[in-house]
C-alpha positions in Angstrom: -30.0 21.8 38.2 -32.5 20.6 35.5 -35.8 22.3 34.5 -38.6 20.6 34.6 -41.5 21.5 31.9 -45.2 19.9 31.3 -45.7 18.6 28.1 -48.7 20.5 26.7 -51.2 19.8 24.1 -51.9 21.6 21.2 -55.3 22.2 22.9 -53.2 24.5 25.8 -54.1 21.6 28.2 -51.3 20.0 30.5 -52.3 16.1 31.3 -49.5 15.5 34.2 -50.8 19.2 35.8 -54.7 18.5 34.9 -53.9 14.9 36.8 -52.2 16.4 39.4 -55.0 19.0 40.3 -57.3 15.9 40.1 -55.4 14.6 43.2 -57.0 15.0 46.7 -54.7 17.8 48.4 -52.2 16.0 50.7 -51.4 13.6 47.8 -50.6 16.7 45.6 -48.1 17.7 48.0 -46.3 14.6 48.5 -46.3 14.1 44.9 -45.4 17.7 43.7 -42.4 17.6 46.7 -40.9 14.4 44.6 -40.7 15.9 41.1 -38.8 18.9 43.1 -36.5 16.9 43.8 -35.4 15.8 40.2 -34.0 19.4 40.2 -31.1 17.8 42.8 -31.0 15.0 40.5 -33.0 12.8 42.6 -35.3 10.7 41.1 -36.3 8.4 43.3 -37.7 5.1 42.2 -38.1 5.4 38.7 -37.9 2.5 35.7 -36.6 2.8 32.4 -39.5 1.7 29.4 -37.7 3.0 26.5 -34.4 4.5 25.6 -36.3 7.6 26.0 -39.0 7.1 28.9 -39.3 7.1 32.0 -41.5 6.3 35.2 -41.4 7.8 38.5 -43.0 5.2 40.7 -45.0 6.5 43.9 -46.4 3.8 46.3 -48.8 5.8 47.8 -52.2 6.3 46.8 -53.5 3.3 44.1 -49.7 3.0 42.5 -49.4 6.3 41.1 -47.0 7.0 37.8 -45.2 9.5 35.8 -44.4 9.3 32.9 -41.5 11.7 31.5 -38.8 11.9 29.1 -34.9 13.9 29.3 -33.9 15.9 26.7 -30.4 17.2 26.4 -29.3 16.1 30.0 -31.3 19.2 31.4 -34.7 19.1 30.5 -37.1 16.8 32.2 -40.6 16.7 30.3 -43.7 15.1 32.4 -45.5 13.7 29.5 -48.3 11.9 31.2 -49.4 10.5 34.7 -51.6 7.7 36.4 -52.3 4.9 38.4 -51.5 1.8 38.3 -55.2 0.4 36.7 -54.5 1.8 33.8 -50.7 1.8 33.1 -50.8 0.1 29.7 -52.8 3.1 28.7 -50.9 5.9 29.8 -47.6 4.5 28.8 -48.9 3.9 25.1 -50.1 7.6 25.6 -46.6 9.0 26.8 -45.2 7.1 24.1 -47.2 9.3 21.6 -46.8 12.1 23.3 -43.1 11.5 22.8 -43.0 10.8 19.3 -45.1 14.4 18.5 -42.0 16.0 20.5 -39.8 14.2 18.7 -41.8 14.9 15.4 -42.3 18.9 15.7 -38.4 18.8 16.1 -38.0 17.8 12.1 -40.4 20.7 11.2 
């Protein structure tokens, strides 16, 4: 089984849990019932961007995303989520989230 975690800010805030509370109710479900199950291994349909990030691609709703990255072959981080309108953004976003993870590691 993995674990999943949310990235989290230095600010406390969580942007793939603020995003998902943003969700209308029944989208929240569906969405929340796919990262579950990641814990069987089961991502779903999901493209590699970088050696270390990921997307979990929903088509419901307006082309929703995940962005997340594995550490150690157990730990799946969500880093960042969104829709397809603005996917440039959020990806450039993940990828900086991802290099302060990688970053604190060398403190």
């Amino acid at each position: 089984m993995k674990e999943i975690k949310f990235y989290r800010l230095p600010n406390g805030k969580e942007p793939v849990k603020d995003w998902l509370l943003n969700l209308d109710k029944s989208l929240r479900v569906k969405v929340i019932r796919r990262i579950e199950r990641i814990y069987d291994d089961n991502f779903g349909d999901f493209k590699q961007i970088e050696s270390n990030l990921y997307e979990l691609r929903f088509t419901l709703g307006k082309g929703y995303r995940i962005y997340y990255t594995i550490q150690n072959d157990v730990l799946v981080l969500l880093l960042n989520a969104g829709d397809k309108s603005k996917q440039s953004k959020d990806i450039e976003l993940a990828k900086t989230y991802l290099k302060n993870i990688k970053d604190n590691k060398n403190d």
